[in-house]
Residue, then its C-alpha position, 0 to 999 in steps of 0.5 A: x886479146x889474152x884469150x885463145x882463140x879457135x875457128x874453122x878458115x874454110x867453107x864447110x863440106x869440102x875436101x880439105x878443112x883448116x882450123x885455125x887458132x891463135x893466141x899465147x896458148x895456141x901451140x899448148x892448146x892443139x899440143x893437147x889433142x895431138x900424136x906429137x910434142x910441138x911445144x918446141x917447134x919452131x915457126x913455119x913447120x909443118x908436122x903430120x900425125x894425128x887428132x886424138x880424144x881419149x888417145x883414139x884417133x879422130x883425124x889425120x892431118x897436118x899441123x902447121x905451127x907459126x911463132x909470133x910476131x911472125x904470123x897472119x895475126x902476130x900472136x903464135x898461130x896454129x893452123x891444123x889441115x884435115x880431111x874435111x867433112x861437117x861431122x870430123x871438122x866440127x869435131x876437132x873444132x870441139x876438141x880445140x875448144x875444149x882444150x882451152x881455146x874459144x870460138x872466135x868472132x867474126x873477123x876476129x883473126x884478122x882484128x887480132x893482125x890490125x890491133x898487133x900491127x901486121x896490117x892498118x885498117x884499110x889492108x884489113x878490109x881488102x883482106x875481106x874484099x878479097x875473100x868476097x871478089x866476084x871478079x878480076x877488077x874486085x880482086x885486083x883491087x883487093x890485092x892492091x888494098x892488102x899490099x898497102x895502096x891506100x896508105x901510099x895514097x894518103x901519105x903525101x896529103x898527111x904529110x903535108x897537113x901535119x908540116x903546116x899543121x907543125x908550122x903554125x904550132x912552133x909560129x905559136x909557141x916560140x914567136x920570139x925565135x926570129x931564125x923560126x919561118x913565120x908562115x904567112x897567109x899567101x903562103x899558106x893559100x896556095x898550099x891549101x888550094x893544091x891539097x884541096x885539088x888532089x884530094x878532090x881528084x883521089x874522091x872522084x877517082x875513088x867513086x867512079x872506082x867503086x860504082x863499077x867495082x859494084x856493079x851498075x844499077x842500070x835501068x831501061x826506061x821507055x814508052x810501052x813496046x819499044x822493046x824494053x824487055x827483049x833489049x833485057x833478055x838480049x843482054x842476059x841471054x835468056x827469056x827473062x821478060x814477058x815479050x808480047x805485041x801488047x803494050x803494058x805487058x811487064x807491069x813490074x821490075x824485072x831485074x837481072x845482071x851481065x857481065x860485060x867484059x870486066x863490067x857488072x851491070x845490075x839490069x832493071x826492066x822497068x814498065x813502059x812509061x805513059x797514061x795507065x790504061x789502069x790502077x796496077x800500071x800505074x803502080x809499075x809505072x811510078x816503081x819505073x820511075x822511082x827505080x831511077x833514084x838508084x840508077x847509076x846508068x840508064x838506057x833510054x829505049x826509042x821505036x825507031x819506026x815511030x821517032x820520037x813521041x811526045x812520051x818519049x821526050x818527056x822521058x828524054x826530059x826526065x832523065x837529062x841529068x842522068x848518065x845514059x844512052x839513048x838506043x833506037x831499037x828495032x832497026x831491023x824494021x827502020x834505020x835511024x841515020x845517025x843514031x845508035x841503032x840496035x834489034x833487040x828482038x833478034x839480039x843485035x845489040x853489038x852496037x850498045x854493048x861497044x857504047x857502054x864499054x866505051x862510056x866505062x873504060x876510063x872508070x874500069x881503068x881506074x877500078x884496077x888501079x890503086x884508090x880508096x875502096x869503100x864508102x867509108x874511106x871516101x867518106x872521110x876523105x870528104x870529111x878532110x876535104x870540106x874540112x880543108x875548105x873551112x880553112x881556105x874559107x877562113x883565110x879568105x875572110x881574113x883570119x888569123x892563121x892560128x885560128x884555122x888549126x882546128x880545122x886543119x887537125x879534123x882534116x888529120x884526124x879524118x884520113x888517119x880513121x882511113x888506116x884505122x890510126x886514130x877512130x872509135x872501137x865501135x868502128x872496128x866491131x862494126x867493121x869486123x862483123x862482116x868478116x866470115x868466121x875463121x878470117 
């Protein structure tokens, strides 16, 4: 944190490049290399000259000079914009460090912003997401984790522990106070109940949230030749998959990814499912059903001209406990009354792609909204969940009240890792490693 820090902001190669510098020599580090004085210059300005080494010059640019605290990372913070390029970029970038600053680390800009208090630790990874987001409902999302959302989200259920947590302390220590409340076992009960429901509610929220914010794994499963792999080239568009009247044609994954509106589905073709005729389908046989320990979504194929087979319910079986669609292809030969109906093979699957936008609204409704954004928020808010159930389960067994302080403070202490208010320095290395350079 005492040590100036350097890097490139933008992707290399392009039009415009921006290399950004911060810490306490910062100014007097780009002061070094540039045609002006702004040593004095005061935040938020912008100042146009030249890069220079040995008085010749290397670039021209713009200087943009941001005063602490008043910056992205709380430290005064320089950001040069140049004429872009590989070879001049890197060039001053050399000429920055080597007039006293180091290459930052990844993420390091940003961990600088979070160790100064600009932002807590969930804004900090939806700074990230942001950068990474592929699509409206991750960029969305991201914005909402930069402006906050996720300490909105857990501040009433952090308030909420920390008042019974502050009761039971003060019941405690000054039990002789009589004009101090004593909080009793049927009054603590109910509390513990409705905090368990609400974080319950915002971890199923959150997980259905984040599934579709990464996109489906989806799988399509069938017998052979009902139709798997035109179903899959119909959704991608293209000619993906081997297509052919011979049953057992596609003896291995075929994978791909759609778009469906706001929804990513990662497709897998997988082999039809039966007795293999010989040993290389039955290895696709078995990674077809293996694949579906990764699914989140299946889509169960049937040949509407020969309804369902004995192989077909046993795959009906198989996937029960799944979320899935059962879809009758080949309805251009047979219609199937009352069923979902679709012709893979001359791209009529309007009917599936309504179903699966339907099954998926309440979740891409949610993916917009404010929620925790990752796996390692919901896994802390589990943490404080089975935490508070611990206290629940020890008031239900009679114990004192004073005894389940421990369990309500691990609670506390797990929602307070979310925003990055109490946890481990190696969590923020590992955090921050994922970030790019510059950021």
């Amino acid at each position: 944190m005492s040590e100036t820090i350097a890097a490139i902001a933008t992707a290399s190669g392009g039009a415009l490049s921006v290399i950004r510098v911060s810490g306490d020599t910062a100014i007097a580090c780009v002061d070094r290399i540039f045609s002006k004085d702004i040593r004095n210059a005061n935040g938020y300005t912008v100042h146009y000259g030249e890069i220079r080494e040995n008085e010749e010059p290397v670039d021209e640019v713009l200087v943009t000079v941001f005063r602490a605290p008043k910056s992205y990372t709380g430290e005064d913070l320089v950001e040069i914009s140049g004429h872009g390029g590989s070879f001049v970029t890197r060039k001053v970038l050399s000429l920055v460090l080597g007039s006293g600053a180091r290459m930052a680390r990844r993420g390091e800009f940003t961990e600088r912003a979070f160790l100064n208090g600009k932002m807590d630790l969930s804004q900090a990874e939806s700074v990230n997401d942001l950068v990474k987001a592929a699509d409206e409902v991750n960029a969305r999302s991201a914005v909402h984790g930069i402006k906050g959302s996720v300490r909105r989200l857990l501040e009433p259920l952090i308030d909420s522990l920390s008042q019974i947590i502050a009761m039971i302390e003060v019941n405690i220590d000054y039990p002789e106070y009589d004009d101090v409340h004593q909080l009793s076992e049927e009054e603590l009960k109910p509390r513990v109940k409705e905090w368990i429901k609400e974080i319950d509610a915002l971890i199923r929220k959150a997980q259905a949230a984040v599934t579709i914010r990464s996109g489906l794994n989806t799988v399509i499963l069938g017998r052979p030749n009902v139709g798997k792999s035109s179903l899959l080239n119909a959704l991608l568009e293209e000619d993906k998959a081997i297509v052919t009247d011979i049953a057992g044609t596609t003896r291995d994954l075929v994978e791909g990814t759609v778009r469906i509106d706001d929804l990513t589905l990662n497709l897998i073709d997988t082999a039809g499912i039966h007795e293999a005729g010989d040993v290389i389908e039955q290895i696709g046989i078995e990674k077809s059903i293996k694949a579906l320990d990764q699914a989140d979504f299946v889509i169960v194929v049937i040949d509407s001209t020969a309804g369902i087979t004995e192989e077909d319910q046993k795959l009906l079986d198989l996937t029960e406990g799944y979320k899935r669609i059962i879809v009758y292809n080949k309805n251009d030969q047979t219609e199937v009354e009352g069923q979902l109906s679709i012709s893979a093979i001359n791209k009529d699957i309007e009917p599936l792609i309504e179903r699966i936008k339907a099954m998926y609204a309440e979740g891409l409704l949610a993916a917009k909204e404010e929620t925790l954004n990752n796996e390692r928020q919901i896994g802390l808010a589990i943490n404080a969940k089975q935490s508070m159930e611990a206290v629940l389960a020890s008031l239900n067994a009679g114990d004192e009240i004073d005894l389940v302080t421990v369990d309500l403070q691990n609670a506390w202490y797990a929602l307070k890792e979310i925003t990055g208010e109490t946890g481990r320095d190696d969590l923020l290395d590992e955090i921050f490693s994922r970030f790019c350079l510059g950021k």
